[in-house]
TORGU-336152 format. One record per residue (C-alpha): y, x, z. Coordinates in steps of 0.001 Angstrom, whole numbers. Last residue first. Example, Ala and Ser with C-alpha at 12.3 -4.5 7.8 and 13.67 -1.06 7.14 Angstrom:
# residues 2
<<-1060, 13670, 7140>> <<-4500, 12300, 7800>> 
# end
This chain:
# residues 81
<<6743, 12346, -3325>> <<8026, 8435, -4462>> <<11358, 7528, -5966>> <<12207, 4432, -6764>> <<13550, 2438, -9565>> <<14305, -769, -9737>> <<14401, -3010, -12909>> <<15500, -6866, -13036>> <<18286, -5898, -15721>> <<15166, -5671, -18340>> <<14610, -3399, -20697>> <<16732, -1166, -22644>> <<20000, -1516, -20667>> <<17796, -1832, -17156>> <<15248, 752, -18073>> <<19023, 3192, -19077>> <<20112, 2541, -16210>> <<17153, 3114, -13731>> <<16741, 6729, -15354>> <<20084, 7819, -15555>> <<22563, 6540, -12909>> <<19656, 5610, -10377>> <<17256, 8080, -11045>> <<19433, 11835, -11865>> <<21485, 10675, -9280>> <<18834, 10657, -6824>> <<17210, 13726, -8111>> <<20868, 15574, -8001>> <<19640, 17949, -5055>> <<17203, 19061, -7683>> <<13984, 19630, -5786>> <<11801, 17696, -7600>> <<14391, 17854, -10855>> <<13624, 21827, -11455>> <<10042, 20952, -11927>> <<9156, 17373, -11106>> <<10185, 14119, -10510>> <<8195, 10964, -9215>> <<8581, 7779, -10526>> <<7955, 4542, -8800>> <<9356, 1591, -11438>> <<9483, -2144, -9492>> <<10404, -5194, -12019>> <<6887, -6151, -12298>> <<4515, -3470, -10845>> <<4819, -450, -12437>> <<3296, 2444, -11060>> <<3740, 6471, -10565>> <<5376, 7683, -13798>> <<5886, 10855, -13961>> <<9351, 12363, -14682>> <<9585, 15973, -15597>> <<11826, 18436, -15034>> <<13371, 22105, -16795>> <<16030, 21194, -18443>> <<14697, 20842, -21322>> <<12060, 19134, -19872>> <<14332, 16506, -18737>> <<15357, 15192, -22077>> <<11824, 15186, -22868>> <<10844, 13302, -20170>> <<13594, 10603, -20838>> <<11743, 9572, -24256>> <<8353, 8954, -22194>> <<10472, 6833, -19763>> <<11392, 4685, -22384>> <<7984, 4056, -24386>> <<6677, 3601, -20397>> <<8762, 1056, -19569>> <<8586, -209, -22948>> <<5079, -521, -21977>> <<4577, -1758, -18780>> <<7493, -4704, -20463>> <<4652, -5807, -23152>> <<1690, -5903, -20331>> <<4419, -8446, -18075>> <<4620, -10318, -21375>> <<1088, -10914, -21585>> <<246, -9732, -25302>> <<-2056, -12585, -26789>> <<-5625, -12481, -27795>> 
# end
């Protein structure tokens, strides 16, 4: 049985985000993932980026960028609590 492509993106979303984490741990964050549903990412931060007053910064100039360079231009990010 065939890979939908929609199931293929959920995971390079995921693949990606996974590498971010660990850039974030080191700093003390964490990203989780929330849901994926087509284009739309929710992510919530946590540690030191939850209350970072960079978080938005840190999602739209990091996280959403690099999603839309590595896998699609259709990807938004949002942030959920």
């Amino acid at each position: 049985m065939a890979t939908a492509p929609q199931d293929t993106q959920e995971k390079q979303i995921r693949d990606v985000c996974e590498q971010l984490r660990e850039r974030l741990q080191e700093d003390g964050g964490d990203l989780e993932v929330v849901s994926i549903v087509g284009p739309k990412v929710q992510v919530r931060l946590k540690g030191a980026c939850g209350c970072c007053p960079h978080a938005m910064l840190t999602l739209k100039n990091g996280v959403e960028r690099i999603l839309r360079e590595q896998v699609s231009k259709q990807i938004e990010v949002e942030r959920v609590e």
